[in-house]
VEXDREN-2710 file (C-alpha; in Angstrom, 1 decimal):
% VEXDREN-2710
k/r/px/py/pz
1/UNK/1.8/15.5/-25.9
2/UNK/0.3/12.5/-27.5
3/UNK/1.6/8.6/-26.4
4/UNK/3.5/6.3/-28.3
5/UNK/6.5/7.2/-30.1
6/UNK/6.1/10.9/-28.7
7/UNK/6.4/10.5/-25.5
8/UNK/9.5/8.2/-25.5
9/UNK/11.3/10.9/-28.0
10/UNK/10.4/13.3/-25.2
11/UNK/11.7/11.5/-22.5
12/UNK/15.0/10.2/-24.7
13/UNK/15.4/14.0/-25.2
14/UNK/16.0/14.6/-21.6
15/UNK/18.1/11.9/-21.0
16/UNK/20.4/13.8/-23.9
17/UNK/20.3/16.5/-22.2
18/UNK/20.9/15.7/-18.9
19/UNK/24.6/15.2/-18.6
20/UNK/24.5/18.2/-20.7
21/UNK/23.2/20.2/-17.9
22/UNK/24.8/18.7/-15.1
23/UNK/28.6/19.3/-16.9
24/UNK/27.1/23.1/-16.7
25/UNK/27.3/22.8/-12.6
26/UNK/30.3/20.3/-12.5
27/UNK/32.0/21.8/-9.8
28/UNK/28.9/21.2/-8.2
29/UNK/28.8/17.6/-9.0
30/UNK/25.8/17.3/-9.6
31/UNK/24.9/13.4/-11.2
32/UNK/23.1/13.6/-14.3
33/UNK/20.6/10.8/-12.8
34/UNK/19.5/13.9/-10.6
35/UNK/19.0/16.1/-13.3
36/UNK/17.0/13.6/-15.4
37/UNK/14.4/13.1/-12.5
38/UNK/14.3/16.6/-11.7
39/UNK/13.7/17.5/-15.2
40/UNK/11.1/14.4/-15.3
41/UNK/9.6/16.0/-12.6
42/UNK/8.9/19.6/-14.5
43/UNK/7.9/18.2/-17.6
44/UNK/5.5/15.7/-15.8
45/UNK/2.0/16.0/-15.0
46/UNK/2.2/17.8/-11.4
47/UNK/4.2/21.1/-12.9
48/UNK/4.3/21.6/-17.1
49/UNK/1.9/18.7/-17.8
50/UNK/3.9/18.3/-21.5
51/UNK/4.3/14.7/-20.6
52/UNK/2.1/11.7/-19.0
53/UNK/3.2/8.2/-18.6
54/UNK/2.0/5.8/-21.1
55/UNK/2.4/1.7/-21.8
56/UNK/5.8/2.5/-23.7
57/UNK/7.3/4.1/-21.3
58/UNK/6.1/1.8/-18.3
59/UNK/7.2/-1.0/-19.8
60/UNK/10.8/0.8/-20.8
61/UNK/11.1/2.5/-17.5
62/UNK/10.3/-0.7/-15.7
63/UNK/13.0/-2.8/-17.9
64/UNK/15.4/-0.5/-17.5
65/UNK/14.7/-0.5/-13.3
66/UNK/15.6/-4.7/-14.0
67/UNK/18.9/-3.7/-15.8
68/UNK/20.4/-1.1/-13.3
69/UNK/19.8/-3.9/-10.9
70/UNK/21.0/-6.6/-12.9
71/UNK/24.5/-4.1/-13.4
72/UNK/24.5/-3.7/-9.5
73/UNK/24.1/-7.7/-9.0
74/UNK/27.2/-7.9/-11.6
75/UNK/29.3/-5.5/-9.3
76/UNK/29.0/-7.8/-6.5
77/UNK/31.9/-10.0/-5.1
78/UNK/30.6/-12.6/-2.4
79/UNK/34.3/-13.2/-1.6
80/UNK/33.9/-9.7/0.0
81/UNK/31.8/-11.3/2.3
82/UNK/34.0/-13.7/4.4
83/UNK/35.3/-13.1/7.5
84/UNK/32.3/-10.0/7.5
85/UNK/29.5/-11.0/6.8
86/UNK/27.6/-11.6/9.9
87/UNK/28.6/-8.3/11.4
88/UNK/27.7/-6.3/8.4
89/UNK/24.5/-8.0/8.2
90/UNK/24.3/-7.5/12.3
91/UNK/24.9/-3.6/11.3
92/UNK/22.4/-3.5/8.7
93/UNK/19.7/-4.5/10.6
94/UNK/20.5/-2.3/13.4
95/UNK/20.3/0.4/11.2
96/UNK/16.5/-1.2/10.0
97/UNK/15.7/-1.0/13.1
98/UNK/16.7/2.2/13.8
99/UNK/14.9/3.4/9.7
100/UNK/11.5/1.8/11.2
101/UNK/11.7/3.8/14.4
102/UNK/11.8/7.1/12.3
103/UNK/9.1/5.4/10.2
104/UNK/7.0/5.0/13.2
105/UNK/7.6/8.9/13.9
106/UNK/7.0/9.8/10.3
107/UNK/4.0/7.9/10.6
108/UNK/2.5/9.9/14.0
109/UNK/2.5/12.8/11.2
110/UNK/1.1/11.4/8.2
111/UNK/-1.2/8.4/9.5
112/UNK/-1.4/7.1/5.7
113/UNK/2.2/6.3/5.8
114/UNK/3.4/2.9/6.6
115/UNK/6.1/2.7/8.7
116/UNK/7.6/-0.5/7.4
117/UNK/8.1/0.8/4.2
118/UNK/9.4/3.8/5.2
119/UNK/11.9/2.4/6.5
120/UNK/12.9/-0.3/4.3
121/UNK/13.3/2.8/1.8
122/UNK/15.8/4.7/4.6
123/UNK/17.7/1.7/5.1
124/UNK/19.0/1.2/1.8
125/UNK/22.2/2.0/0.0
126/UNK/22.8/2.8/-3.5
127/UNK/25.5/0.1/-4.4
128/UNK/26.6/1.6/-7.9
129/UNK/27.8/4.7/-5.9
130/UNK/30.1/3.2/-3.8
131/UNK/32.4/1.9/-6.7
132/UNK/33.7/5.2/-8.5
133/UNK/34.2/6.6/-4.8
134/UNK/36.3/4.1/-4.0
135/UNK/38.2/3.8/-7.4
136/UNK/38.9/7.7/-7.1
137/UNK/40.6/7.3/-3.5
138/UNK/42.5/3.8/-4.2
139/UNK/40.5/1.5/-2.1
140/UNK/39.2/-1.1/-4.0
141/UNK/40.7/-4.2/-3.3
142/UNK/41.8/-3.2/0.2
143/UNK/40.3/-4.4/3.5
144/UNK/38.2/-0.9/3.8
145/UNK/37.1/-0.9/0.3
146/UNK/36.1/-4.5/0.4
147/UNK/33.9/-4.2/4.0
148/UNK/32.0/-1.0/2.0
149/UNK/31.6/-2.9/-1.1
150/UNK/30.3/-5.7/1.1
151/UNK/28.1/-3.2/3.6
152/UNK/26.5/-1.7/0.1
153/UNK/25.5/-5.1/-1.1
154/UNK/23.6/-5.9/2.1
155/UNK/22.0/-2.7/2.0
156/UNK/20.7/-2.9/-1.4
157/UNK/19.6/-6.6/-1.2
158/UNK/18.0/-6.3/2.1
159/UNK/15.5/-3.5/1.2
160/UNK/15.2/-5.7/-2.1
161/UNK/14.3/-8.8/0.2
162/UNK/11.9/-7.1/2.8
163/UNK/10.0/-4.7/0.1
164/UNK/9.1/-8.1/-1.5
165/UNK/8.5/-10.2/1.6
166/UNK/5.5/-7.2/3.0
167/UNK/5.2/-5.3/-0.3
168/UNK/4.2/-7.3/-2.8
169/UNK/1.7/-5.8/-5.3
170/UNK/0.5/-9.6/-5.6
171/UNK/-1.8/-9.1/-2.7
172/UNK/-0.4/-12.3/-0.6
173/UNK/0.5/-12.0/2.8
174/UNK/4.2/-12.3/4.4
175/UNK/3.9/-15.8/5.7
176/UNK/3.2/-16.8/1.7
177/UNK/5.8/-14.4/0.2
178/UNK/8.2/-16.0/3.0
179/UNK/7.3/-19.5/1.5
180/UNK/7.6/-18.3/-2.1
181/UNK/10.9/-16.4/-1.2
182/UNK/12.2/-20.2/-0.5
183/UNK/10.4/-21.6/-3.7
184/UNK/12.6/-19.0/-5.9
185/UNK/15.6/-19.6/-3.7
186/UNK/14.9/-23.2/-4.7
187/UNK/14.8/-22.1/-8.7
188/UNK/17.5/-19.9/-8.0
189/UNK/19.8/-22.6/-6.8
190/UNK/18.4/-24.7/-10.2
191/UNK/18.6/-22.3/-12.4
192/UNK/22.1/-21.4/-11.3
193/UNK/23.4/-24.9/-11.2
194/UNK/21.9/-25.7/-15.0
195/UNK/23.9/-22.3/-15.8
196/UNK/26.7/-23.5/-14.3
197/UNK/27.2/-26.5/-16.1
198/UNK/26.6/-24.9/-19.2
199/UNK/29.7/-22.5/-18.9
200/UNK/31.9/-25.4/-18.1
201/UNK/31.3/-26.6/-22.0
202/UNK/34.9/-25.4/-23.4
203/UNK/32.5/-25.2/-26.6
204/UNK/30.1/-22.1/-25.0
205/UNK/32.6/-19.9/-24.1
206/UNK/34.6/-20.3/-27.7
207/UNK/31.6/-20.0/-29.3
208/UNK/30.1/-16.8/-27.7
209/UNK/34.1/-15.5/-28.5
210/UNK/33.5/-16.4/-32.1
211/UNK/29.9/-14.8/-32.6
212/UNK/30.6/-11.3/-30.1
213/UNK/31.9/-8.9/-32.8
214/UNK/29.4/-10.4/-35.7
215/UNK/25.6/-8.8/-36.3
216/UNK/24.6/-11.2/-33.7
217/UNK/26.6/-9.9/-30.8
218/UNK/26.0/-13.4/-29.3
219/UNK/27.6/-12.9/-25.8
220/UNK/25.2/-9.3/-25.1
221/UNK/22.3/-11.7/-26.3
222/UNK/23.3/-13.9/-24.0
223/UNK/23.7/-11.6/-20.8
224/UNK/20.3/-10.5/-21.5
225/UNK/18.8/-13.8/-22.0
226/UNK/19.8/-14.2/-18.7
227/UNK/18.5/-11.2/-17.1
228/UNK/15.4/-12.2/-18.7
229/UNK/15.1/-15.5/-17.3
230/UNK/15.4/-14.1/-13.5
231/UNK/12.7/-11.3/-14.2
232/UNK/10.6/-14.1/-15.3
233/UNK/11.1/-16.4/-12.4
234/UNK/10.7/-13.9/-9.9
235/UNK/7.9/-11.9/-11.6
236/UNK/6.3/-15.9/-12.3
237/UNK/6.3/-16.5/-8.6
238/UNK/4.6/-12.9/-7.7
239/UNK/7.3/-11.1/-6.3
240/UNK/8.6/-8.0/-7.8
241/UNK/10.5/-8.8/-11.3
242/UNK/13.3/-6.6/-9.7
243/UNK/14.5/-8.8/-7.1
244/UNK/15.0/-11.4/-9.9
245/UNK/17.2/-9.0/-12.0
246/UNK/19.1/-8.3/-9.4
247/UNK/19.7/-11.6/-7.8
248/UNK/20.3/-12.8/-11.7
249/UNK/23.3/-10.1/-12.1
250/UNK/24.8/-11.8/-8.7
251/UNK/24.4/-15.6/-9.8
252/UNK/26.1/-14.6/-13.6
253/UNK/28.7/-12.6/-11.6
254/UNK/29.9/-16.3/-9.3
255/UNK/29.6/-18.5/-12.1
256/UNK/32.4/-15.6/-14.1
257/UNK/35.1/-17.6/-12.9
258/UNK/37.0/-16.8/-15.8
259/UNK/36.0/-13.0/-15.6
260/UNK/34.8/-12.9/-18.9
261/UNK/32.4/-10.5/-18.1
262/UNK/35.0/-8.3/-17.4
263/UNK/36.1/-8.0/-20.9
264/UNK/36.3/-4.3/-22.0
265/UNK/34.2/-5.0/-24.9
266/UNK/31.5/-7.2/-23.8
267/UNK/31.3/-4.5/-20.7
268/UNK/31.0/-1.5/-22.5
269/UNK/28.4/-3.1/-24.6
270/UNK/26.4/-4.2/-21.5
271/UNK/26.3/-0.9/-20.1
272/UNK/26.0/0.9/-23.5
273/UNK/22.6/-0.7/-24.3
274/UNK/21.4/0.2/-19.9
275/UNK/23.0/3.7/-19.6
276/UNK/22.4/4.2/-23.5
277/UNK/19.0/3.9/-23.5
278/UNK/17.3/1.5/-20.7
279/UNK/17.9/3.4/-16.9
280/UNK/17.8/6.6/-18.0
281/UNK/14.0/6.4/-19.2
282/UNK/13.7/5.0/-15.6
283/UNK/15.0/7.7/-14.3
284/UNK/13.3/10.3/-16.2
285/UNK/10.0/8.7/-15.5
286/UNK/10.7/7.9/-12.4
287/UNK/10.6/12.4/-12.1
288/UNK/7.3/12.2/-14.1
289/UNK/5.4/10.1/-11.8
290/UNK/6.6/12.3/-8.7
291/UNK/3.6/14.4/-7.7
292/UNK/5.8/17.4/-6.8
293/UNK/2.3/19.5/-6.6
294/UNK/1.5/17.4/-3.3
295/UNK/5.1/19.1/-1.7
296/UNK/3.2/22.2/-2.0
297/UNK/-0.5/21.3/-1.3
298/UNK/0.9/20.0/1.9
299/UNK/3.5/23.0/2.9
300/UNK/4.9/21.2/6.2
301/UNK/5.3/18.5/3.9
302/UNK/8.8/20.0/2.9
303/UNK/10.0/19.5/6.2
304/UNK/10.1/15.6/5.0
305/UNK/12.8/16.4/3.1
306/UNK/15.1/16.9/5.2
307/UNK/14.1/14.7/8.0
308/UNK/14.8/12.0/5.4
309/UNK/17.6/12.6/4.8
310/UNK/18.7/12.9/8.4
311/UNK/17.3/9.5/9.2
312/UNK/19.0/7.8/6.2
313/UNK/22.4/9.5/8.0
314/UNK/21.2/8.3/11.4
315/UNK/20.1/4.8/10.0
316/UNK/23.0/3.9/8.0
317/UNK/25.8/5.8/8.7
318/UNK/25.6/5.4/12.2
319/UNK/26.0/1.9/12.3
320/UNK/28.8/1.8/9.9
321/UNK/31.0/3.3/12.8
322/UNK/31.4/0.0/14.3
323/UNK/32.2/-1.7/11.1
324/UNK/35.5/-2.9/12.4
325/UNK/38.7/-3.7/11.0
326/UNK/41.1/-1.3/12.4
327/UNK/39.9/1.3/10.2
328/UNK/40.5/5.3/11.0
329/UNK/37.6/8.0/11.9
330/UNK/37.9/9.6/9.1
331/UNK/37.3/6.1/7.3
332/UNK/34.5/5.1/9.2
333/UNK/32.8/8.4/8.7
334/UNK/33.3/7.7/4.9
335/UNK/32.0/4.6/4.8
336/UNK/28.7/6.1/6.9
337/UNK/28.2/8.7/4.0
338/UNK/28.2/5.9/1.1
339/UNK/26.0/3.8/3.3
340/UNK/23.4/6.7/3.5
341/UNK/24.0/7.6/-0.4
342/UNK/20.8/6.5/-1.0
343/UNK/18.6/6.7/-4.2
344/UNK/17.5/3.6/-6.1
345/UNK/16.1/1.9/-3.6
346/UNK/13.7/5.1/-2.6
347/UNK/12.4/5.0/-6.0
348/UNK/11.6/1.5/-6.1
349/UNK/10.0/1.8/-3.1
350/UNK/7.1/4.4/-4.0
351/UNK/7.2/2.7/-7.0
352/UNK/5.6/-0.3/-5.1
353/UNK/4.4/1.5/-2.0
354/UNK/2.4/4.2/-4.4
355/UNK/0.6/1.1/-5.7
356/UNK/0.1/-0.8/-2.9
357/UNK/-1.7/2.5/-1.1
358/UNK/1.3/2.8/1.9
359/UNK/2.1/6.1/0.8
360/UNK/0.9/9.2/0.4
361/UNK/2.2/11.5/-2.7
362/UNK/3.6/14.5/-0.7
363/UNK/5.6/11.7/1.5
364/UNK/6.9/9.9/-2.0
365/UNK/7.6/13.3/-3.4
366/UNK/9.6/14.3/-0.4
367/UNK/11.4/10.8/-0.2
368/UNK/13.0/10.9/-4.0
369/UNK/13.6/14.5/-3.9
370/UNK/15.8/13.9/0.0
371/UNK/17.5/10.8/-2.3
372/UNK/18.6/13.4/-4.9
373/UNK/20.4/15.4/-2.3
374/UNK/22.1/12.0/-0.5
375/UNK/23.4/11.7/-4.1
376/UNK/24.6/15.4/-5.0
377/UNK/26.0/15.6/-1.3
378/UNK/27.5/13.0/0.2
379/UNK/29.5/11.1/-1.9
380/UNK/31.7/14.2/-2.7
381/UNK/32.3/14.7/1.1
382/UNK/33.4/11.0/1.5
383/UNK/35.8/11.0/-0.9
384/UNK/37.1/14.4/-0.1
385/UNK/37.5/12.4/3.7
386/UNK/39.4/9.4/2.4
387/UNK/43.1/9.4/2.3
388/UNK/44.8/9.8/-1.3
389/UNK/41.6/10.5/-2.9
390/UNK/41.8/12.2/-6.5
391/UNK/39.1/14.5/-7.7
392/UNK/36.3/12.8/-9.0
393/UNK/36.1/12.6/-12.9
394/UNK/33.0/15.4/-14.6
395/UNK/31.1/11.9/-16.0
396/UNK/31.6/9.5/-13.1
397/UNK/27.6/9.2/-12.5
398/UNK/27.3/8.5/-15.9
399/UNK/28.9/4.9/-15.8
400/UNK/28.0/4.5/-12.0
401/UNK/24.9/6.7/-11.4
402/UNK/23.5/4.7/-8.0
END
């Protein structure tokens, strides 16, 4: 199929079909994310070949990478922190320790694998998950739901933090990307306090009220103005423009003291233009650039698969058992399982790794594909786990697909 315009109406055809498929195997649950990388996957290069990536859809996919982490920045509550914080990030790097020691096995098998990133990418948590879980089996807003809400933002902002401390595509070493990691902390903090004093004008918030239902939709221009000015400061300073879209969806979500963000409208446009259009091209070509071919060039590659998954278990969820707080087994276990649900992070991390050269195209293959299951499997158990849970609703990967 020929680039440009093409190749995006390919790829915006699978993202309508998609939840189409998955309602097929609801019982199943399986999220229409994993259906739009797994059809990204057949329709890529290493099985039908119909589709390659081209500029358009880099630049898409990447953008809409930025804007499902800018939505996961927005679901954060800092307040959840307090009283926790140091434990859960105590846990969490436990568990990175215990992600780099699998790494370091993985990497006695497959010498071109690094085990640093291996295990930054079985360390991680899919944030976005946790939420409809939660909301299903009445727990957000107690002590439990908070310390998980609060466990999934460390594990998605760590991985975030170390893939662009040692990862970055730049080419500078960790001592520099330590020293730059403090230079956008420094323009985060300026940034955020300019911000801050422009929503205290009683004139900004009346006027983005006034303008939000007229063909400017001046409050959605805004929220993306914003999102734009964090990819460019972190992109600006080297790192990866990811870490600035998420960190930029956190700062908007404390300087919200009003909660205007969670107006239905303004929300429903906000996730209507990511969901619509933006992070399911990510998605899709996120399955294109997997090199499913190199899964069976390499047969004992497949065992990877599985072995993944087991270490994301072992890596997260095992830690989560001491998470505190007077909660029940059956809790704990819970939580363990939405720890290790675990799927934006992996793709973010070949993303990078693949360019950097730390891994090899069986192990990236292998990686996304052990994601997928954490996603179609364990969040269903959790929830069946927790107490007063309700069924899970047919589209609730749609609004929270990580």
């Amino acid at each position: 199929m020929d680039s440009g315009y093409s190749s995006v109406l390919a790829v915006i055809a699978v993202a309508v079909l998609a939840p189409i498929i998955a309602s097929f195997a609801a019982r199943l649950r399986v999220p229409a994310v994993a259906c739009e990388i797994v059809v990204g996957i057949l329709i890529g290069p290493s099985v039908f070949g119909w589709i390659e990536m081209d500029d358009a859809l880099n630049l898409i996919g990447t953008f809409g990478l930025g804007y499902l982490l800018f939505l996961a920045g927005l679901e954060i509550d800092l307040s959840t922190l307090k009283g926790r914080g140091l434990r859960i990030v105590g846990l969490w790097l436990v568990g990175l320790a215990l992600a780099v020691g699998f790494g370091l096995g993985f990497h006695a098998f497959d010498h071109t694998d690094g085990p640093l990133v291996l295990g930054i990418a079985l360390a991680a948590t899919s944030l976005g998950l946790i939420v409809p879980i939660l909301r299903d089996s009445n727990k957000l807003g107690t002590p439990f739901g908070d310390t998980v809400l609060a466990s999934g933002s460390i594990g998605e902002f760590g991985p975030l933090l170390a893939l662009s401390i040692f990862f970055s595509t730049s080419g500078a070493g960790p001592g520099t990307q330590v020293f730059l990691i403090g230079v956008f902390a420094v323009g985060v903090a300026i940034v955020g306090f300019a911000l801050a004093r422009i929503v205290q004008l009683p004139s900004v918030w009346s006027t983005l009220d006034r303008f939000a239902d007229t063909s400017s939709q001046l409050n959605v221009r805004a929220v993306v103005l914003v999102l734009l000015l964090f990819l460019a400061l972190a992109d600006g300073l080297g790192f990866e423009a990811i870490l600035g879209s998420f960190v930029g969806g956190v700062i908007l979500r404390v300087l919200d003291r009003g909660n205007h963000l969670e107006d239905v409208k303004l929300k429903s446009k906000i996730d209507a233009i990511g969901y619509g259009f933006f992070i399911p091209v990510f998605f899709v070509t996120s399955g294109i650039k997997v090199d499913a071919r190199a899964l069976f060039e390499q047969p004992w590659s497949l065992l990877f698969i599985p072995a993944f998954l087991v270490a994301m278990l072992i890596a997260r969820g095992v830690p989560s058992l001491w998470l505190g707080g007077g909660f029940t087994r059956k809790e704990k276990v819970a939580a363990g399982l939405l720890a290790a649900t675990n799927l934006s992070i992996p793709v973010v991390v070949v993303s990078v790794a693949t360019e950097v050269g730390k891994i090899d195209s069986a192990s990236a293959a292998a990686l996304i594909v052990a994601g997928v299951v954490s996603v179609v499997l364990l969040p269903p158990i959790a929830n069946a786990l927790l107490p007063d849970a309700t069924p899970l609703a047919a589209d609730w990967d749609e609004r929270n697909p990580l």
